[in-house]
C-alpha positions as CSV (number, residue, x, y, z in Angstrom):
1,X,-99.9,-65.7,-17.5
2,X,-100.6,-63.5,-20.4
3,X,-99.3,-60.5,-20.7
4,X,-100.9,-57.4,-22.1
5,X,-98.8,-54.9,-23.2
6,X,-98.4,-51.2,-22.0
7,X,-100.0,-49.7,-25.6
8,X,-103.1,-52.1,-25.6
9,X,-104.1,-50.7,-22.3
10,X,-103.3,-46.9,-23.5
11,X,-104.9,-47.6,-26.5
12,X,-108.2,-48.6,-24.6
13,X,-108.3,-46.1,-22.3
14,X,-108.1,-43.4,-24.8
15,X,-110.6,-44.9,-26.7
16,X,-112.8,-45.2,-23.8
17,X,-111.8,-41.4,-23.3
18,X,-113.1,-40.7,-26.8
19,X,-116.0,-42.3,-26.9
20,X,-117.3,-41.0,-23.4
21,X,-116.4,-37.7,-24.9
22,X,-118.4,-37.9,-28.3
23,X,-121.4,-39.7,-26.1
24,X,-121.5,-36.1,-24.4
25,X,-121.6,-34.1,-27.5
26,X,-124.8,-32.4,-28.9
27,X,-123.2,-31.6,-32.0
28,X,-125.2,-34.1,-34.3
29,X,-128.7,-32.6,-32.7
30,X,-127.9,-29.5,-33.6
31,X,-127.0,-29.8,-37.0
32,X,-129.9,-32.3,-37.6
33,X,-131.9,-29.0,-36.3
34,X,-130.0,-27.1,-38.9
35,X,-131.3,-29.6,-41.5
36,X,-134.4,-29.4,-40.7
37,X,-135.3,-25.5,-40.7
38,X,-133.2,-25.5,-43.8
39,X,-135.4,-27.1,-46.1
40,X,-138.7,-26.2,-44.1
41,X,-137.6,-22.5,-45.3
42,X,-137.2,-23.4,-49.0
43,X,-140.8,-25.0,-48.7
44,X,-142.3,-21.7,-47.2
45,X,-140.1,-19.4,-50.0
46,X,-142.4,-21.5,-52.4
47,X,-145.3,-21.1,-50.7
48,X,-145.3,-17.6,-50.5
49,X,-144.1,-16.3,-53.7
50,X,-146.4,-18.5,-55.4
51,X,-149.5,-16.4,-54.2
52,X,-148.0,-13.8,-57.0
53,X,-149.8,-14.5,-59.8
54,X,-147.7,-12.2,-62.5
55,X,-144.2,-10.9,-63.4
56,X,-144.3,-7.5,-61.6
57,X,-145.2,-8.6,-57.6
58,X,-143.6,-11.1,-55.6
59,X,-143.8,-11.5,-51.5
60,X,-140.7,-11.4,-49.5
61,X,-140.0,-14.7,-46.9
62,X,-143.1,-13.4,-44.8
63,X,-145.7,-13.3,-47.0
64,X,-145.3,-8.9,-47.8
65,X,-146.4,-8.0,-51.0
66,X,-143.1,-6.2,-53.2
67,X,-143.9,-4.3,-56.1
68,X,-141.7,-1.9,-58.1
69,X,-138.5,-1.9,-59.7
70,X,-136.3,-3.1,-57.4
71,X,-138.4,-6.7,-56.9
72,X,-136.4,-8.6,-54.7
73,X,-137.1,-11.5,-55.3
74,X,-137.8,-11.9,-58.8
75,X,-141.0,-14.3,-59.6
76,X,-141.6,-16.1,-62.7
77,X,-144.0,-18.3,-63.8
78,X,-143.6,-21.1,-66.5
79,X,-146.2,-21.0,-68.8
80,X,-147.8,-17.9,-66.7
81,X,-151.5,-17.1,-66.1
82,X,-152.0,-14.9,-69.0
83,X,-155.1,-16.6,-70.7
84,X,-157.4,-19.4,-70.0
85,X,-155.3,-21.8,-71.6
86,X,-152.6,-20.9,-69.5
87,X,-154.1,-20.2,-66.4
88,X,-155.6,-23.9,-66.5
89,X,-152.3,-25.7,-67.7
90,X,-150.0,-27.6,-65.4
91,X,-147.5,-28.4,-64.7
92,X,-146.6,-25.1,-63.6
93,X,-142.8,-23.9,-62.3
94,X,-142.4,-21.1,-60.2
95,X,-139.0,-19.7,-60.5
96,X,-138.2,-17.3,-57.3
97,X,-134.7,-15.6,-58.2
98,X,-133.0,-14.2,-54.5
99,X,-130.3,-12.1,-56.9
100,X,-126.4,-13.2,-56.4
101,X,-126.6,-10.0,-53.9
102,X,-129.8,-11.9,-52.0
103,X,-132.6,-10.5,-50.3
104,X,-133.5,-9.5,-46.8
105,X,-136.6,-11.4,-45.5
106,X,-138.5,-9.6,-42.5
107,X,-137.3,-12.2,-40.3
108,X,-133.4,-10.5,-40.9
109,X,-132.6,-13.7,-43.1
110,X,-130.5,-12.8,-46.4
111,X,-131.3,-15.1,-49.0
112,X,-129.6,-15.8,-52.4
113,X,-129.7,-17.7,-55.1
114,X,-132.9,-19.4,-57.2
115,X,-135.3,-21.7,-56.0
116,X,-137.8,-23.2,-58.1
117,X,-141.1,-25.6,-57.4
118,X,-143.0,-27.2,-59.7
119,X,-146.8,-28.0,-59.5
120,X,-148.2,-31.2,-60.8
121,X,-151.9,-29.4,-60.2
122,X,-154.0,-27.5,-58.4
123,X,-152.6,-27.6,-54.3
124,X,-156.1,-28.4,-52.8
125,X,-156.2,-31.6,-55.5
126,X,-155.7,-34.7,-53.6
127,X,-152.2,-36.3,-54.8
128,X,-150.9,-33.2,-56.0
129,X,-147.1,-32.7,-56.0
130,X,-144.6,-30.2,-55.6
131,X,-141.4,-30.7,-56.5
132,X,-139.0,-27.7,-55.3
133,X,-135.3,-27.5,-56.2
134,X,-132.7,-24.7,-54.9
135,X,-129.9,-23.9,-57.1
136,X,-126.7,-22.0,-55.7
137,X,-129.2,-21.2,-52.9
138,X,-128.0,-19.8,-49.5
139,X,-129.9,-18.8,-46.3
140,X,-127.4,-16.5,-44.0
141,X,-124.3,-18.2,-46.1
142,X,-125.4,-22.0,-45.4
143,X,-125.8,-23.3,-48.8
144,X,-129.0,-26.1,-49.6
145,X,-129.1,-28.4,-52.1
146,X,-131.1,-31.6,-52.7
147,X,-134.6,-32.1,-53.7
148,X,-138.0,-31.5,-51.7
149,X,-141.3,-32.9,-52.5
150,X,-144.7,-32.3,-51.4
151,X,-147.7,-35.1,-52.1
152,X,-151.3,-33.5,-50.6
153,X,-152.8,-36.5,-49.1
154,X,-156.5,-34.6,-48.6
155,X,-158.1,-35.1,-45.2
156,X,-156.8,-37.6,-42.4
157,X,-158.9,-39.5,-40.6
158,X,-159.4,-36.9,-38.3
159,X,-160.3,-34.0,-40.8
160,X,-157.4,-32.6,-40.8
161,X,-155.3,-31.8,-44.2
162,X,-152.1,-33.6,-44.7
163,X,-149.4,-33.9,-46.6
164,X,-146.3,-36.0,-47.3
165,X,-143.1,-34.9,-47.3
166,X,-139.6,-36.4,-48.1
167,X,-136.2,-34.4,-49.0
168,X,-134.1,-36.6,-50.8
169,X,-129.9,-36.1,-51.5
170,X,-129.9,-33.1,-49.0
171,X,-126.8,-31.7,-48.6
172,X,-126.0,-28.6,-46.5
173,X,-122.9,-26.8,-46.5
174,X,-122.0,-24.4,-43.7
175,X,-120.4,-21.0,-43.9
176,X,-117.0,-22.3,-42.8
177,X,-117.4,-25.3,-45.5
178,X,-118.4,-28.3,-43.9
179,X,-120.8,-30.3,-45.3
180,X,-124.6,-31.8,-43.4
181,X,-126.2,-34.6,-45.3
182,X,-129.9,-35.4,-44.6
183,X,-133.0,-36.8,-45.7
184,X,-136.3,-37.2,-44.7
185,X,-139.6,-39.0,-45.2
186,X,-141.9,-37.4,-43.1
187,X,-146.3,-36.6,-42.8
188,X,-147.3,-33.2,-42.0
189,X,-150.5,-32.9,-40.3
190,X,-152.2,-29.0,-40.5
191,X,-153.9,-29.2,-36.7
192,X,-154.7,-25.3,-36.8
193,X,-155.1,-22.4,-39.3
194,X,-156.8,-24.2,-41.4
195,X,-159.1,-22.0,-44.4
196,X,-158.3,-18.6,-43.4
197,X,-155.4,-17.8,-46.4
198,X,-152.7,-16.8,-44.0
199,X,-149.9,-19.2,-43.7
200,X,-148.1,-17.3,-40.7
201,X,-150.4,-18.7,-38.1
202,X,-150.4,-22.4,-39.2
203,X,-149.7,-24.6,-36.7
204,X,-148.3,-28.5,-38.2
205,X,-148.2,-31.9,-36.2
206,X,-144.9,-33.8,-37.7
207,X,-144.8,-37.2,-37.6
208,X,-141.8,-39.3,-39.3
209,X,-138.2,-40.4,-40.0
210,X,-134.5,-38.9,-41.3
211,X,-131.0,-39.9,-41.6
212,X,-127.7,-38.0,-42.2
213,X,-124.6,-37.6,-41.6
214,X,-122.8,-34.7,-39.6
215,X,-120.0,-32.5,-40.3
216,X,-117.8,-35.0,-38.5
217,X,-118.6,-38.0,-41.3
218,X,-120.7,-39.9,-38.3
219,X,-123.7,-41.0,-39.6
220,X,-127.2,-41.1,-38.0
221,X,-130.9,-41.8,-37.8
222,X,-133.7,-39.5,-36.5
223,X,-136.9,-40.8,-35.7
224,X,-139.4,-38.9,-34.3
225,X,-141.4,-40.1,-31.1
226,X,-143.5,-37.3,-30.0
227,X,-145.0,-35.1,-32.9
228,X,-143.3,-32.0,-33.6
229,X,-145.4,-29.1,-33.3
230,X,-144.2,-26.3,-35.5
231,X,-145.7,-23.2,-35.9
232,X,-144.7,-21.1,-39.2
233,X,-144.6,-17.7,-37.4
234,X,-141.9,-19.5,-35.7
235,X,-138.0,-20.3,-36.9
236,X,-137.9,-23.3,-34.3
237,X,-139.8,-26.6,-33.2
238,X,-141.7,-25.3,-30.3
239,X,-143.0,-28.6,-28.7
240,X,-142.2,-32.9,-29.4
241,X,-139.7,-35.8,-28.9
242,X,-137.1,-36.6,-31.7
243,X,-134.7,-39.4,-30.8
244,X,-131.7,-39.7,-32.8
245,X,-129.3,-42.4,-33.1
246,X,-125.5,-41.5,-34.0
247,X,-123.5,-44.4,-35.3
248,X,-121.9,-46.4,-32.3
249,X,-122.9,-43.9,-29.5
250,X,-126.1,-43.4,-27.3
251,X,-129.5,-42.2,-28.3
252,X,-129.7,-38.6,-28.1
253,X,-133.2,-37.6,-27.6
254,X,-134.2,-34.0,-28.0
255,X,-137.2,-32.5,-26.3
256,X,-138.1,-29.1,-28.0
257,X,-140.1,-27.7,-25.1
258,X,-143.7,-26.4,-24.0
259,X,-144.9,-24.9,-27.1
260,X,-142.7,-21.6,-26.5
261,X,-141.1,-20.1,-29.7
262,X,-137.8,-20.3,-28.6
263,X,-134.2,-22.2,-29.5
264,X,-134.3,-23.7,-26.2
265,X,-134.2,-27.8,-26.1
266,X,-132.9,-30.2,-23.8
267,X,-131.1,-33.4,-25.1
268,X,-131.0,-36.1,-22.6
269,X,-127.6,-38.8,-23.6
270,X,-128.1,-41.6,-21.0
271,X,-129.0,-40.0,-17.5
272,X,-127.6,-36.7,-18.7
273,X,-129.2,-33.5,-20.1
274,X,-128.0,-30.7,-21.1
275,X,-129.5,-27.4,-22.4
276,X,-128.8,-26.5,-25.9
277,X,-129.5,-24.0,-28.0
278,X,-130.8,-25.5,-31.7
């Protein structure tokens, strides 16, 4: 008869143990969530500031119109629109400096640091780019770094503008120094606000993949099954399916809701789900 010693079976219990444990965890949806609103906020930094066509105005992080000495942030353009020369060359880089100190957005987010976006062309010009690129850039103390790209694809199939999207060698780092890697190749569908010049009440379909790894060094895949539905008056997915795949555990799949601005989800692991807040 073979015989199996008293450590083999300890061993497999507590490894049973541990991986029952991490299967219950939400940990890696969460920070994938993190991830995400990270680099959707450096995109909307870009997209605001850029409506300030000089040196002397810039908006804060919801689209309000600063002017005066104390500009916070400071908006540069490179070359600027002084001139028809100018005005009609590109590319064109927007330089949005936050200050060391940062800046308060209206939505109570402190911001520091530079980001800058660079414009192959005109935005409305199909297969235009925008390249945008955070340096020593912090939102609330979590510090972004890596590379986000914007491609406008011009009208789907279903009139609606598009655009594709894909952050590559992100790397977030948390106030207490832990460290989020992600990236993303995704298609962002604009399904409502179209033409009307106000960015706050858009309303995108997301469609796509990403893969990271968490602050625990377990890497993962996201894919996402239902479209996302974010709204850019709102700091959180409000509605859609994204399933994500942690290395040698279960499929977490995250279900952002009913279309409620909220942090609410529920993430289903096997028969289980449990509330979270994202």
């Amino acid at each position: 008869m073979r015989k199996v010693s008293i450590v083999a079976i300890s061993l497999f219990f507590l490894t049973s143990c541990e991986t029952a444990q991490l299967n219950r965890e939400t940990v890696t949806a969460e920070e994938n969530s993190v991830a995400e609103s990270l680099f959707e906020d450096i995109q909307l930094s870009v997209d605001d500031n850029a409506k300030a066509l000089n040196d002397t105005s810039a908006v804060d992080s919801n689209g309000v119109v600063i002017k005066g000495d104390s500009l916070c942030p400071c908006v540069e353009w490179t070359p600027n629109w002084v001139g028809l020369s100018n005005f009609l060359k590109f590319p064109k880089t927007i330089t949005i400096d936050f200050g060391e100190d940062g800046c308060e957005g209206q939505d109570g987010r402190i911001r520091r640091g530079i980001v800058t976006g660079t414009f192959s062309n005109w935005p409305w010009v199909r297969n235009a780019r925008l390249d945008i690129v955070p340096e020593k850039y912090f939102v609330d103390d979590y510090k972004v770094e890596g590379t986000k790209s914007i491609t406008y694809r011009g009208e789907n199939l279903s009139g609606n503008r598009n655009w594709d999207i894909s952050v590559v060698d992100g790397v977030i780092t948390t106030p207490d120094g832990e460290t989020i890697l992600w990236e993303s190749e995704r298609n962002n569908e604009l399904i409502s606000g179209a033409n009307d010049w106000d960015p706050w009440n858009n309303v995108y379909s997301i469609t796509g993949m990403a893969n990271g790894t968490n602050t625990s060094g377990r890497d993962y895949t996201a894919e996402i099954i239902k479209a996302l539905i974010v709204k850019i008056g709102c700091l959180y997915v409000t509605e859609g399916v994204l399933e994500i795949q942690p290395e040698d555990l279960k499929v977490r799949s995250i279900d952002y809701g009913d279309g409620t601005c909220d942090r609410k989800a529920e993430v289903t692991i096997g028969k289980r789900t449990y509330d979270v807040n994202l």
